[in-house]
C-alpha positions as MATLAB code, in Angstrom:
seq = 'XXXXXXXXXXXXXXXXXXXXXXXXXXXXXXXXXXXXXXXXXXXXXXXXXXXXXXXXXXXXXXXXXXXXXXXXXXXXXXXXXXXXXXXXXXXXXXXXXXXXXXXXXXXXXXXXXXXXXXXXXXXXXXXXXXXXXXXXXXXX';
ca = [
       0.000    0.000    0.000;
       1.724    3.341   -1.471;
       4.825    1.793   -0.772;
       7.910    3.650   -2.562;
      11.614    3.597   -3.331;
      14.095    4.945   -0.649;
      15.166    7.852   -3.337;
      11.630    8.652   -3.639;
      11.294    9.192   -0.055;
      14.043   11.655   -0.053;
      12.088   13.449   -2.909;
       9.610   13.531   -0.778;
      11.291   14.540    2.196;
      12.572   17.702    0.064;
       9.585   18.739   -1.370;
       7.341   18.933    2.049;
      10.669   20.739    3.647;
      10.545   23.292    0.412;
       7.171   23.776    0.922;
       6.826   24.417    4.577;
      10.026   26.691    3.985;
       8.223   28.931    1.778;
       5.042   28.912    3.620;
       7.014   30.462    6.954;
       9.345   32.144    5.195;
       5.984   33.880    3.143;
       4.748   34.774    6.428;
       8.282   36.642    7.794;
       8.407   38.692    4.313;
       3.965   39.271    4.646;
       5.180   40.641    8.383;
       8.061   42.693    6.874;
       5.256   44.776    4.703;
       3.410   45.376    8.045;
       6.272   47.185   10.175;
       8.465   49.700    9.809;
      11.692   47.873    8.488;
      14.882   48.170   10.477;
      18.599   47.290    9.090;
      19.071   44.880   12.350;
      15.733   42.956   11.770;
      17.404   41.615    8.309;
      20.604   40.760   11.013;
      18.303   38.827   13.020;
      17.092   36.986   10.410;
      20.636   35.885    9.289;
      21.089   35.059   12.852;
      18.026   32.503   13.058;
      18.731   31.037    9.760;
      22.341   30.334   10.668;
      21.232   28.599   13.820;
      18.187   26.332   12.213;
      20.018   25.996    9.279;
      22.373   24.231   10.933;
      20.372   22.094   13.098;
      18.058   21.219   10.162;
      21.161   20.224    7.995;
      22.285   17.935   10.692;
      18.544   16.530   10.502;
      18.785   16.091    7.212;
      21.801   14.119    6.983;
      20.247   12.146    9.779;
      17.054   11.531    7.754;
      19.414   10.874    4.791;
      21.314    7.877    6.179;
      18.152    6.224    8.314;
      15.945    6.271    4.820;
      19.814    5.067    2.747;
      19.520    2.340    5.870;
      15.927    0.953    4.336;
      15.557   -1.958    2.735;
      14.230   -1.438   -1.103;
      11.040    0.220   -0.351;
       8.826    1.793    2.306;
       5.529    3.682    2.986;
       6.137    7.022    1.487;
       4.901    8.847    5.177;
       8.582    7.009    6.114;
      10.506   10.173    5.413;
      10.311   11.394    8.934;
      10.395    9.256   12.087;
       7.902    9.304   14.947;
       9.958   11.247   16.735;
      10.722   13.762   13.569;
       6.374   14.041   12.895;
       5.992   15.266   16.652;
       8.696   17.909   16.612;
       7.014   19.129   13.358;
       3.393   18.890   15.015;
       4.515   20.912   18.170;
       6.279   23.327   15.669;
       3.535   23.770   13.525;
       0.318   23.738   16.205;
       2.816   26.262   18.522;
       3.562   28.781   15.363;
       0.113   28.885   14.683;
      -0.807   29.300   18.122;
       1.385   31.799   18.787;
       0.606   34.168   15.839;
      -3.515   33.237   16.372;
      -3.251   34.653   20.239;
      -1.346   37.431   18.944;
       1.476   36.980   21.258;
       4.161   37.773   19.223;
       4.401   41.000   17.335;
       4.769   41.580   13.582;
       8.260   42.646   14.385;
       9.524   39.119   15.735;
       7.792   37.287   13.130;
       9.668   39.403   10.332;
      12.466   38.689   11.218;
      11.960   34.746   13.095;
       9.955   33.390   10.340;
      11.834   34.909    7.651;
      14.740   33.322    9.170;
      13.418   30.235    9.755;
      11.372   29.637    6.729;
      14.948   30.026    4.554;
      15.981   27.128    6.701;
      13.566   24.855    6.523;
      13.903   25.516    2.812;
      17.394   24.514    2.937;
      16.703   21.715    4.430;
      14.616   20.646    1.226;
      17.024   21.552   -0.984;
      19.823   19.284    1.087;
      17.568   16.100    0.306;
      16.714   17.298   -3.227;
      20.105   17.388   -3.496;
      20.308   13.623   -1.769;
      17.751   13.051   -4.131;
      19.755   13.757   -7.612;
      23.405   12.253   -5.843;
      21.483    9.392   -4.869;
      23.773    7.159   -6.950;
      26.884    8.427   -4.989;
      24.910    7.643   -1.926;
      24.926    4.617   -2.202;
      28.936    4.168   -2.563;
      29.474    5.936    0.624;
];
């Protein structure tokens, strides 16, 4: 039942991180039309990309060898790990949270979700990346 390839599951993997990295990223660059824009906000931004760029790079690699580790093919929902779908629920359900009780201002989600949303893109491109090098993969 929907069973796929292990290089489809990094495809996979890359184009639900590339998605959800536009999405938040979307939101940081909606919140940057809403405030007046500040040169440090766009430092701040570099700041949180740097830092969840490299923890979702590490993730990545992580997701990379577990799904290399598979045997020829799996459920496609197999990208992510139980562990890896209830980080992303408590992400996602406290994001929305957050911005639906208004807690944050515009200002912090300018530059947090701008920040963030250009990692989590990364993050897709890293397996899309895996994806087309899956060949060479598979040597290492």
């Amino acid at each position: 039942m929907f069973h796929v390839k292990k290089r489809t599951l990094l495809l996979i993997a890359g184009i639900v991180w590339l998605i959800a990295g536009f999405n938040v990223a979307r939101l940081g660059v909606l919140s940057y039309r809403v405030i007046e824009s500040k040169w440090y906000l766009y430092i701040l931004a570099i700041v949180v990309f740097c830092a969840f760029g490299m923890m979702f790079f590490k993730m990545s690699q992580k997701h990379t060898k577990r799904i290399m580790g598979y045997e020829a093919t799996r459920p496609f929902w197999h990208f992510f790990d139980l562990k890896a779908y209830m980080i992303m629920a408590c992400m996602m359900g406290g994001g929305i949270g957050f911005r639906a009780a208004g807690i944050f201002p515009d200002i912090f989600i300018a530059f947090f979700y701008s920040g963030l949303g250009c990692a989590l893109a990364l993050a897709g491109v890293t397996f899309l990346r895996n994806y087309i090098q899956y060949e060479n993969l598979l040597l290492d």
